[in-house]
C-alpha positions in Angstrom: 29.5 -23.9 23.2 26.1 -25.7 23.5 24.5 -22.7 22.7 27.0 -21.6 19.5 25.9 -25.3 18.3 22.3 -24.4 18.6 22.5 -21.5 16.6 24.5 -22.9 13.8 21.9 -26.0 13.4 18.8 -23.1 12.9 21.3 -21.1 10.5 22.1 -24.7 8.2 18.2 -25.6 8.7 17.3 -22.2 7.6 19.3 -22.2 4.6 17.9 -25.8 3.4 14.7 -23.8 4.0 15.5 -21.1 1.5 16.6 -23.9 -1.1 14.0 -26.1 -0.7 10.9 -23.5 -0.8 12.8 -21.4 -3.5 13.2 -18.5 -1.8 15.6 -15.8 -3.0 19.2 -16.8 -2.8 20.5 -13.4 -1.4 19.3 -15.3 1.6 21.5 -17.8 1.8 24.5 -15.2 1.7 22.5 -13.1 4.6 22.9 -16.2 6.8 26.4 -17.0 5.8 27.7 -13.6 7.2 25.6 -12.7 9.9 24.3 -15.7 11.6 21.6 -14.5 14.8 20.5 -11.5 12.9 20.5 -13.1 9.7 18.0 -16.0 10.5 16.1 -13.6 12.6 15.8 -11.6 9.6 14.5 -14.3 7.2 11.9 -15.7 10.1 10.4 -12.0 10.4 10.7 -10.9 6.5 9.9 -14.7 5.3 8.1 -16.8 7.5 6.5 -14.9 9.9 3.3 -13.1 7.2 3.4 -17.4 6.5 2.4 -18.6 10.1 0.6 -15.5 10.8 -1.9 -15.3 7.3 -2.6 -12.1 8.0 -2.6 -9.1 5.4 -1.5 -6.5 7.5 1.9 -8.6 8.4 3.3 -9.0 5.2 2.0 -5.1 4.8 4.4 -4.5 8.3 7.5 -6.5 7.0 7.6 -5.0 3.1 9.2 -2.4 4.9 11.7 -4.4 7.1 12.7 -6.8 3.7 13.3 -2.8 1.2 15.4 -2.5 4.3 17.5 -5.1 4.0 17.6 -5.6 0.6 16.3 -1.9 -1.3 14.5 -2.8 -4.6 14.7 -6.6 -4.2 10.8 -6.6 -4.5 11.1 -4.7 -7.8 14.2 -7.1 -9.2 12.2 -10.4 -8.0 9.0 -8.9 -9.7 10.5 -7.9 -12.9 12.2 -11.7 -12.7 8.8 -13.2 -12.7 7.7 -10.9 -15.3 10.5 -11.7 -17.8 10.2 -15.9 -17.4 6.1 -16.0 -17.8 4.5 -12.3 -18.7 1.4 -13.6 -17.2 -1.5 -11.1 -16.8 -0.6 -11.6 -13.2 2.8 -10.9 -13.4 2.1 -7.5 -15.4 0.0 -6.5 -13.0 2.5 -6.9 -10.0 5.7 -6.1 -11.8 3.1 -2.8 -12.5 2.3 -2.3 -9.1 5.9 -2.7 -7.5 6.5 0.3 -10.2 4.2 2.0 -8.4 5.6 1.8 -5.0 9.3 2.8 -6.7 7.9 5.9 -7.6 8.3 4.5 -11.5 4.5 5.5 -12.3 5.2 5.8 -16.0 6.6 2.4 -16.6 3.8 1.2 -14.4 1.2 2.9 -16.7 3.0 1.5 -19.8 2.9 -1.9 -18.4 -1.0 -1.6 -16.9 -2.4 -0.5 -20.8 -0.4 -3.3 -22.1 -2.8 -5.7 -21.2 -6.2 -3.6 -20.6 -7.6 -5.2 -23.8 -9.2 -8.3 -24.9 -11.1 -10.4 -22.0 -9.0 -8.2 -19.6 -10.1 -4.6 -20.9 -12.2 -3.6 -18.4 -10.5 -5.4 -15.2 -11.3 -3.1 -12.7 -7.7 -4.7 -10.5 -5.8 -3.7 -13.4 -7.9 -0.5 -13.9 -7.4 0.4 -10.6 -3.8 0.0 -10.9 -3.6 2.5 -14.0 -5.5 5.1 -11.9 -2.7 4.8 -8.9 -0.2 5.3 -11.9 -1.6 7.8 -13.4 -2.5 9.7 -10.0 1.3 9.4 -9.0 2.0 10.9 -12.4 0.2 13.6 -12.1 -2.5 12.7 -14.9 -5.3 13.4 -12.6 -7.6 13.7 -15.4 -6.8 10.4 -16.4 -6.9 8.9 -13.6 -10.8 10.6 -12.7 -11.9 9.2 -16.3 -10.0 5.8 -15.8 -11.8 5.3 -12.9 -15.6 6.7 -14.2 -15.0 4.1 -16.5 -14.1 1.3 -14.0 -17.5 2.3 -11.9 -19.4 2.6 -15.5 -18.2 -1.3 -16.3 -17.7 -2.9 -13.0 -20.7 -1.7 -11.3 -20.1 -3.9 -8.9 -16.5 -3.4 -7.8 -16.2 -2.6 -4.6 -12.7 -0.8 -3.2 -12.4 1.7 -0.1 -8.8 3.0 -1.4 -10.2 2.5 -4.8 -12.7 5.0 -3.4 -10.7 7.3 -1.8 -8.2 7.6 -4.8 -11.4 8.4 -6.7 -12.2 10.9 -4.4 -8.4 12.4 -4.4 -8.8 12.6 -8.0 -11.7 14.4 -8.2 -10.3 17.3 -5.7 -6.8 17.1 -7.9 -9.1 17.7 -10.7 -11.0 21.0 -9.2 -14.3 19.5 -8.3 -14.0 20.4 -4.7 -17.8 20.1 -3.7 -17.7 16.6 -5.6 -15.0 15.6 -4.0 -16.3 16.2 -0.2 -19.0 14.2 -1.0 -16.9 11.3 -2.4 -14.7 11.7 1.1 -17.7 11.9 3.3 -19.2 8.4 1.1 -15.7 6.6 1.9 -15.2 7.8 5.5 -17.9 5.4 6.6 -16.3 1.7 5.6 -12.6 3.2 5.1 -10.5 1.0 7.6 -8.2 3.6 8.6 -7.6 7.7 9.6 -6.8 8.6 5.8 -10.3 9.1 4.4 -11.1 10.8 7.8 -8.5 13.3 7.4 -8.6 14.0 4.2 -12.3 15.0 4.6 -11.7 17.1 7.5 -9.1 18.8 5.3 -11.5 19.4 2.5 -14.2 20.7 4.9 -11.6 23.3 6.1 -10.9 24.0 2.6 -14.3 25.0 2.1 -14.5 26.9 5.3 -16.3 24.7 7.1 -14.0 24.7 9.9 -16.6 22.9 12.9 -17.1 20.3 10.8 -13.2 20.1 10.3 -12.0 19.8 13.8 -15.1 17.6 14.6 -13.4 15.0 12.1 -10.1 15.9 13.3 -10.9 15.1 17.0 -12.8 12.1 15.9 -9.1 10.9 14.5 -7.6 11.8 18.1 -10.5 9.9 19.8 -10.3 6.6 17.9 -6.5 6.8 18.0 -6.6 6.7 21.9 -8.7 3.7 22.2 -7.4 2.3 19.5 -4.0 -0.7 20.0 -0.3 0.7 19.9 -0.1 -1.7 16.1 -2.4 1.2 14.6 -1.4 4.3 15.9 2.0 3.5 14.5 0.5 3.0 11.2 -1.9 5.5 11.7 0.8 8.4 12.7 1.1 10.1 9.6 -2.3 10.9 9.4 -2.8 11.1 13.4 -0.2 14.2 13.5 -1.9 15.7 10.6 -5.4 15.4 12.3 -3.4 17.3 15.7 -1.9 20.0 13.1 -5.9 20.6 12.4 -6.9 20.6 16.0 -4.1 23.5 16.8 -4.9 25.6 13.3 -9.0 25.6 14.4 -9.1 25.2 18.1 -9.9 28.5 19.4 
């Protein structure tokens, strides 16, 4: 009994939580019905990336919250997006697009506002380059981001980069592109550049080289903590497809 009390004082403090920091109200019915699992829920998906501050947690829980609730980012995004139409809220309302797989509303929304003060954001330019990639307008998205690099100089973006580099190869320019993969490899956090220019040496026959950057993969992964080899895995199993196709 003591301990039912316990857990229906965190539910009823949790739900004041979500009305007081307006948080989304779907909440309150996910407590209603399922208390435990419910408030569990909300402390991972809502409060945890809080406490913690770190990017890579609210990165880990996206996925845990489209879960639970599939397209609520999208619906709270395109909320936001109807009550202000900010420059920020085009830009995430585009984004979330993105991640839906919507890349032509995205693309719509992203040259709504490249103009005036805003024409050459390199953020928003960026994001009309992931569009357009994910539509398959690689052309587009190669000259949208010449231009970004032409008028942002400065601008500095590893998966900017590697997009850049992903374009290129979409667009033909394979020798152009391995050197755009070999640039990124070196400040990329992650096994994505690595892989990718292991694959485009191998395309070019330049299968050493290849498994050299495939092994490297293997390497790092094996030192590396459990959290990234689980975010790594995609591109770790690719990197141990390469090993088996050029180990001989």
């Amino acid at each position: 009994m003591a301990f039912a009390g316990f857990v229906y004082l965190i539910q009823i403090g949790l739900i004041v939580h979500v009305l007081r920091s307006g948080r989304n109200m779907y909440w309150v019915f996910i407590l209603l019905i399922a208390p435990g699992i419910g408030g569990l829920a909300y402390f991972i998906v809502e409060l945890l990336p809080d406490l913690m501050n770190n990017r890579r947690a609210r990165s880990a829980v996206r996925g845990i919250t489209r879960t639970l609730n599939p397209g609520a980012d999208l619906r709270q995004r395109q909320r936001e997006h109807k009550l202000s139409g900010s420059i920020d809220a085009v830009r995430h309302l585009a984004g979330e697009l993105v991640e839906s797989g919507r890349n032509v509303e995205a693309i719509e929304h992203y040259e709504s506002v490249l103009s005036g003060l805003y024409e050459h954001d390199p953020n928003l330019m960026l994001g009309l380059a992931s569009a357009q990639f994910g539509n398959e307008q690689y052309e587009d998205a190669r000259k949208t981001l010449d231009l970004l690099i032409k008028k942002n100089p400065d601008f500095k973006s590893p998966d900017g980069h590697l997009l850049y580099a992903q374009a290129i190869e979409a667009c033909g320019d394979d020798e152009k592109a391995l050197a755009e993969y070999k640039a990124v490899v070196v400040y990329y956090a992650g096994a994505e550049a690595r892989l990718r220019y292991g694959l485009m040496l191998e395309k070019l026959c330049s299968e050493v080289a290849a498994l050299a950057e495939f092994e490297e993969i293997i390497a790092a992964a094996d030192l590396a903590p459990r959290h990234y080899r689980k975010t790594q895995r995609e591109w770790i199993s690719e990197a141990k497809d390469g090993i088996k196709r050029l180990a001989k």
